[in-house]
C-alpha positions in Angstrom: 3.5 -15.4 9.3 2.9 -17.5 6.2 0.8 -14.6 4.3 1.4 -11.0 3.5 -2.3 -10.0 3.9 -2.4 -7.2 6.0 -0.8 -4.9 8.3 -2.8 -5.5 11.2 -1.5 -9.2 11.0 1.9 -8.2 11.8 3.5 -6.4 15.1 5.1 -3.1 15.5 8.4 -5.5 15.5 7.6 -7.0 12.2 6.8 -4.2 10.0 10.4 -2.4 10.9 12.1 -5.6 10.2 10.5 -5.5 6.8 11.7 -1.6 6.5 15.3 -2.5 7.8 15.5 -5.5 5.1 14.3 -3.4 2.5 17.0 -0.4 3.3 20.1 -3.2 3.5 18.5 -4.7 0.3 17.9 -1.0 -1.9 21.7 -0.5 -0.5 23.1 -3.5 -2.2 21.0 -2.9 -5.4 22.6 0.9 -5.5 26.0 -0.7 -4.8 26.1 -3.5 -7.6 26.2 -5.7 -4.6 24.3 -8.9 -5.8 21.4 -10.4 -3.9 20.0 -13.7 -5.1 18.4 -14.9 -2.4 15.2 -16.3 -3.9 17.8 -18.2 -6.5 15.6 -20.4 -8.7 12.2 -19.6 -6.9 9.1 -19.0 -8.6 6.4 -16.0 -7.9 2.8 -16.4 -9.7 1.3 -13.1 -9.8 -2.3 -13.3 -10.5 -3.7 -10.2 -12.5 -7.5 -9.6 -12.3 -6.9 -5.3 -11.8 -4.8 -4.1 -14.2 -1.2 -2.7 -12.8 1.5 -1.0 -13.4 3.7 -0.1 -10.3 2.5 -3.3 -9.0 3.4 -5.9 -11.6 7.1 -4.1 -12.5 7.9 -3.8 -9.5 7.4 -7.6 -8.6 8.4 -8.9 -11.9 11.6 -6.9 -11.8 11.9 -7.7 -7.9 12.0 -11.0 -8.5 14.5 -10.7 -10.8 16.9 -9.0 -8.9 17.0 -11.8 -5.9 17.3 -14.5 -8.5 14.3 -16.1 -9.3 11.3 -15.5 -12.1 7.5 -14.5 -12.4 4.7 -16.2 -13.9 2.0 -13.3 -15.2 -1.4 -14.6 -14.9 -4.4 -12.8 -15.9 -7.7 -12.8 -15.1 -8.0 -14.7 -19.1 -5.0 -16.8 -18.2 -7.0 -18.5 -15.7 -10.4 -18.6 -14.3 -10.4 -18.5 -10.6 -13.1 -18.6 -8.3 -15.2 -19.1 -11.8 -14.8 -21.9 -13.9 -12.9 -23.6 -11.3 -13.0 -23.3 -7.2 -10.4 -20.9 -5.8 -9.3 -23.9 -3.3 -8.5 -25.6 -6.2 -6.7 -22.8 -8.2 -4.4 -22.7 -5.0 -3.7 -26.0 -4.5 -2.8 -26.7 -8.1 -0.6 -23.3 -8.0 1.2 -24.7 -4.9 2.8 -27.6 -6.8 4.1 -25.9 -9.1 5.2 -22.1 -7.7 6.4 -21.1 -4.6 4.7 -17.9 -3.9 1.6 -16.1 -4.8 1.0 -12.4 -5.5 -2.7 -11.5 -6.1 -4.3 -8.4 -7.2 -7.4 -8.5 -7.1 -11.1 -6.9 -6.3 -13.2 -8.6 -3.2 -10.2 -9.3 0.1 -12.1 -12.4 0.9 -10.7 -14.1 -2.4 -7.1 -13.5 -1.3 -7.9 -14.6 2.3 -9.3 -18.0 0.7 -6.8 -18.2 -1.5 -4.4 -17.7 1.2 -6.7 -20.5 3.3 -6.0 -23.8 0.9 -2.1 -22.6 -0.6 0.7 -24.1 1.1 2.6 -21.4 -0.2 3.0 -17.7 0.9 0.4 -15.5 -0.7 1.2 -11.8 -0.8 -1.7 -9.2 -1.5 -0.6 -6.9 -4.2 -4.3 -4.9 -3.6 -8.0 -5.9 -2.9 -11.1 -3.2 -2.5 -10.0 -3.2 1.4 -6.5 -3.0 1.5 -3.3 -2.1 -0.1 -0.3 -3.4 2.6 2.7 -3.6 0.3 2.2 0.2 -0.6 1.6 1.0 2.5 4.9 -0.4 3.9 6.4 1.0 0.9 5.0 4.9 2.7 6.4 4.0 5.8 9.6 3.0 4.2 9.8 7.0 2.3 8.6 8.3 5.3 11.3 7.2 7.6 13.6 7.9 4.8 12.9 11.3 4.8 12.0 12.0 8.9 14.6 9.1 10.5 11.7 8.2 12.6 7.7 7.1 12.5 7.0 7.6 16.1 4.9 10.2 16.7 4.8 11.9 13.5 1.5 13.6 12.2 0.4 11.9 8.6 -2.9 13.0 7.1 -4.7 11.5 4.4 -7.2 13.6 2.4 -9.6 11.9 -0.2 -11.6 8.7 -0.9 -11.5 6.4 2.6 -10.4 3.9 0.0 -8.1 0.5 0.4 -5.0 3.0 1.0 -6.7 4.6 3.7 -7.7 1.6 5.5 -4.0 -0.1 5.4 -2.2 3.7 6.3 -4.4 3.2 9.4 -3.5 -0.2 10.2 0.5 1.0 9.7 0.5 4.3 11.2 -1.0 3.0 14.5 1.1 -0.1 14.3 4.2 2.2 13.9 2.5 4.9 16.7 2.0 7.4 14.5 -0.9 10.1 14.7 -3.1 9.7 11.4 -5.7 11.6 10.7 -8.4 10.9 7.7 -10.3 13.7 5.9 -13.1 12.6 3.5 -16.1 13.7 2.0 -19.6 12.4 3.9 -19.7 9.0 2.9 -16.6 8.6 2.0 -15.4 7.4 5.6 -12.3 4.5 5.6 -14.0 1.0 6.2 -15.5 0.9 9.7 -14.2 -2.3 11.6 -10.9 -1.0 10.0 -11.4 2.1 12.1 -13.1 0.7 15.2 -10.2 -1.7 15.8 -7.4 1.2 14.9 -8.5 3.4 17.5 -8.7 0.8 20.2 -5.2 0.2 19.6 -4.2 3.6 19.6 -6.0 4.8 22.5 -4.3 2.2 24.6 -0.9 3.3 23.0 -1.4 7.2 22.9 -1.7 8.0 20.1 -4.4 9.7 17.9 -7.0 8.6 15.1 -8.6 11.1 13.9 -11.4 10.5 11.1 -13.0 14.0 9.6 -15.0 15.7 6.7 -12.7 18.7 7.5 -9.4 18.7 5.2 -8.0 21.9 7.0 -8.1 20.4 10.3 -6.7 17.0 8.8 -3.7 19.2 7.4 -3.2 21.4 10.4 0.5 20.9 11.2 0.8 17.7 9.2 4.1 16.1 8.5 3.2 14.0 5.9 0.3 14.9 3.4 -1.3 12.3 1.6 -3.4 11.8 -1.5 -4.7 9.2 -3.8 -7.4 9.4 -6.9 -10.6 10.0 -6.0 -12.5 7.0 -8.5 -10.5 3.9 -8.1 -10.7 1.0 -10.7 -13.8 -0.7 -10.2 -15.9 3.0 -9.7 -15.6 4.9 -13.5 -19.6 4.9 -13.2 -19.5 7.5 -10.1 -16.4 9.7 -11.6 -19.1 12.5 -12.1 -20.5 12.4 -8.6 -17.0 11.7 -7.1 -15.9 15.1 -9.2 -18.6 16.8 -7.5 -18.0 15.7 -3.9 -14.5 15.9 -3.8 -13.7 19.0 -4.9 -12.9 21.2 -1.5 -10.3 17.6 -1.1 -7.7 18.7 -3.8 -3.8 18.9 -2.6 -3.0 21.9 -3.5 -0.8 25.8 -2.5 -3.7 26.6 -0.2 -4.1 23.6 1.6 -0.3 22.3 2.1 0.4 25.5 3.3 -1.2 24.9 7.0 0.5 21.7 7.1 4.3 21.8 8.6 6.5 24.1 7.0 8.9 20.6 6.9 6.0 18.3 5.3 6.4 15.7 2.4 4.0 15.0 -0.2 2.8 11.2 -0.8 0.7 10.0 -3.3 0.8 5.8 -4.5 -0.1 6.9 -8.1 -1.1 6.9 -10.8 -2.4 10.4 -10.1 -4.9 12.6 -12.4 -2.8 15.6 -12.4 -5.6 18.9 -11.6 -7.9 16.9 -10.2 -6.9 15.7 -6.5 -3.4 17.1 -6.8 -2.1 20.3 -8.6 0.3 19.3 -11.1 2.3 22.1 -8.9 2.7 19.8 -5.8 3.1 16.8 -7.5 6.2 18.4 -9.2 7.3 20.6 -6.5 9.8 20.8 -3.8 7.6 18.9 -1.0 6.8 15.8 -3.4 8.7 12.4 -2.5 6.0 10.8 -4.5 8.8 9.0 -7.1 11.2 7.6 -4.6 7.7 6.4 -3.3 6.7 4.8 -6.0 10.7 3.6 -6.4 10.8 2.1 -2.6 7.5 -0.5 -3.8 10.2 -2.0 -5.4 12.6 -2.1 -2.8 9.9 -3.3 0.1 8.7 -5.9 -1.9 11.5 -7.6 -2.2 11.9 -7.8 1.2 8.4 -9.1 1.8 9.3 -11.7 -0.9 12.7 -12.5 1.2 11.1 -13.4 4.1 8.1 -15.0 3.2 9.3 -17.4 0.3 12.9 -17.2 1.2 12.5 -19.4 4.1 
């Protein structure tokens, strides 16, 4: 593949080589062990959603395998407004040799993607969030040595998080089950084509308004804000509709007594998380956020590495 655009554009075979590059390339960066494969290459990373994780983690990245970042911001240039996104791509092309984009509507990345002649990674649209997602599978197999047949339950906003830990966990075979609020539901083809794949592979989608039967016996609990950038103007009604949704003593303590805590961050701390979790004994959610690092830079091997 040219593109890092999804997960459902990549095999079951594909995403663990991605996980088994990113452990050999986390092992050499423990070990002093230098790793310049992208010597002298050249990421643009295109800015229109403001970042943290994202942008350190591929600026520093970068770094690390020997090559350097351009930051572009939605001021910096104008795409898809005062100039075509066909062009923008083009013109990038010449002079970088890969793209990361973060950005609002997925069908600017995918046309972006279209008309460059370099690899375009997705850093986060509306619809989907693949690097963090690799990034959970990577903890997750960290902590469990395996992804087969493994419980993970996500409880919250059927967001761009949602919709990518769907494509992964059924690429992976791993059961996944979605608890939201009505109305909240992940995106629908997202889900139609999920459980197609998983019903002829065995293994279960489960989509629900119930968070106790989405955390019954779960080995991975899951959480994310509940008003992503984008949606400030609902925070009051999302307050209201979410609240029975909130990761906390009560409802972790039907998941598995073994469980781990995710959460991609940033997280409002009280609101769908307890401080208490997010701090306590289950929580992996740093060495999550750590391993974005880590996976990315094996997404960046093998795309512009080539």
């Amino acid at each position: 593949m040219k593109d890092f655009l999804t997960l459902w554009d990549y095999s079951k075979e594909e995403i663990y080589c991605f996980l088994d590059e990113a452990v050999k390339l986390k092992q050499m960066q423990e070990q002093g062990e230098p790793h310049l494969y992208l010597k002298d290459k050249i990421l643009a990373m295109i800015f229109e959603k403001a970042s943290t994780r994202t942008r350190v983690s591929f600026e520093v990245g970068i770094m690390q395998l020997g090559g350097k970042s351009l930051f572009l911001n939605s001021k910096d240039i104008q795409l898809g407004r005062g100039e075509t996104i066909a062009d923008t791509a083009r013109v990038l092309s010449r002079y970088v040799d890969g793209i990361m984009i973060r950005t609002f509507a997925h069908a600017k990345v995918e046309e972006l993607a279209y008309w460059a002649s370099v690899p375009v990674i997705n850093g986060l649209t509306d619809d989907h969030h693949p690097c963090q997602v690799i990034a959970d599978l990577f903890t997750i197999k960290e902590y469990k040595g395996e992804l087969k047949n493994l419980k993970l339950c996500f409880i919250g906003d059927g967001n761009n998080v949602a919709n990518s830990l769907l494509e992964g966990a059924v690429k992976v075979e791993m059961d996944i089950c979605v608890a939201t609020p009505k109305g909240y539901e992940p995106k629908g083809e997202v889900v139609e084509v999920v459980k197609k794949l998983a019903c002829q592979q065995g293994t279960k989608v489960i989509i629900t308004n119930d968070p106790l039967a989405a955390v019954k016996d779960a080995d991975i609990v899951y959480t994310d804000v509940w008003t992503s950038m984008g949606q400030e103007s609902e925070n009051s009604k999302r307050q209201v509709c979410f609240k029975d949704y909130q990761i906390n003593q009560e409802l972790c303590s039907y998941a598995d007594k073994d469980h781990i805590v995710l959460h991609c961050l940033p997280a409002h701390r009280g609101e769908e998380v307890t401080a208490d979790i997010l701090d306590g004994p289950h929580s992996v959610i740093f060495d999550q956020a750590e391993n974005r690092l880590h996976v990315q830079k094996a997404i960046m091997k093998a795309l512009i590495g080539r």
